[in-house]
C-alpha positions as CSV (number, residue, x, y, z in Angstrom):
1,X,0.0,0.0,0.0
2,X,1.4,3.3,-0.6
3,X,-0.4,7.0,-0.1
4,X,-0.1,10.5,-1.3
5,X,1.5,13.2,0.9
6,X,-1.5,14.8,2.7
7,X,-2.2,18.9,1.8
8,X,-0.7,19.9,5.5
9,X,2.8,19.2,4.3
10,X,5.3,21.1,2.4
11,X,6.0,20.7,-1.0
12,X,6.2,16.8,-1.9
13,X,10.0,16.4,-2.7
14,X,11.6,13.0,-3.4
15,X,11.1,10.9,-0.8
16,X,8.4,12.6,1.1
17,X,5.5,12.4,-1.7
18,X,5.0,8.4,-0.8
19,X,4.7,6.3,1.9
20,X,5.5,3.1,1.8
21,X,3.7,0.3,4.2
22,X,4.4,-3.0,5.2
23,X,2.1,-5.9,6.7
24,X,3.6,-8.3,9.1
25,X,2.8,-11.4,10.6
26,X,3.7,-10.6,14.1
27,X,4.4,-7.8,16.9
28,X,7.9,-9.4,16.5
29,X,8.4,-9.4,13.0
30,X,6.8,-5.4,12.7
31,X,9.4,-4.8,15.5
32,X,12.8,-6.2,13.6
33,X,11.7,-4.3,10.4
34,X,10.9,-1.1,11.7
35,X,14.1,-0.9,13.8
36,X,16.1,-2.4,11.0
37,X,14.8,0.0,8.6
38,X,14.6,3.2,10.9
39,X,18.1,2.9,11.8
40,X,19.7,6.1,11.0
41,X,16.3,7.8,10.3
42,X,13.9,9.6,12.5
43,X,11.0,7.8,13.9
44,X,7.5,9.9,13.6
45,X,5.4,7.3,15.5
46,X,6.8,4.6,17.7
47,X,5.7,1.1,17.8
48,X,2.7,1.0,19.6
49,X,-1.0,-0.4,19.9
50,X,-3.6,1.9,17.4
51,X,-6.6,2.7,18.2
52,X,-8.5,1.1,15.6
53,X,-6.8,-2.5,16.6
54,X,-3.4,-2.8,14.6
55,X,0.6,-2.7,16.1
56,X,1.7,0.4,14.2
57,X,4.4,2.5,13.2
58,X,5.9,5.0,11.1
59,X,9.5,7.0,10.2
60,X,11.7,8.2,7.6
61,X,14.8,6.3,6.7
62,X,18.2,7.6,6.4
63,X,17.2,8.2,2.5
64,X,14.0,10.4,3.7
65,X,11.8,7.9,2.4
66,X,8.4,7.3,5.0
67,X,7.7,4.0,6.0
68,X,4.5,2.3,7.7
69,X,4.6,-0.8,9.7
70,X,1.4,-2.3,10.8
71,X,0.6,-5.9,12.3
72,X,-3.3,-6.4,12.6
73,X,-4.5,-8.5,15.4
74,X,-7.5,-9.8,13.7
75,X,-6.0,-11.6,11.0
76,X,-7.8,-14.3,9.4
């Protein structure tokens, strides 16, 4: 899944005019990947329980790209 950069952001640039998200399997796996890919980045939303019932994150790599991580709890 990918998204647009929403209208209360600057000017989409390289790197910040997508998003790209990733599903896991498990809490675990969400946490390896986002701390293996926000490594030298800056994180914008810690690992954490959502709201609407997912394990999610989000940050920018060390190449300014976003990233969203996301494990949902009601798989089937």
């Amino acid at each position: 899944m990918g998204s647009d950069v929403p209208e209360m952001y600057d000017k989409a640039i390289i790197g910040n005019n997508i998003s790209i998200s990733i599903n896991t399997e498990s809490e675990e796996e969400a946490d390896k990947i986002f701390n293996g890919l926000s490594a030298g980045g800056q994180v914008t939303m810690p690992m954490e329980k959502a709201f609407w019932g997912s394990y999610f994150g989000m940050f920018k790599d060390k190449f300014e790209i976003n990233w969203m991580v996301s494990y949902e709890y009601n798989q089937q």
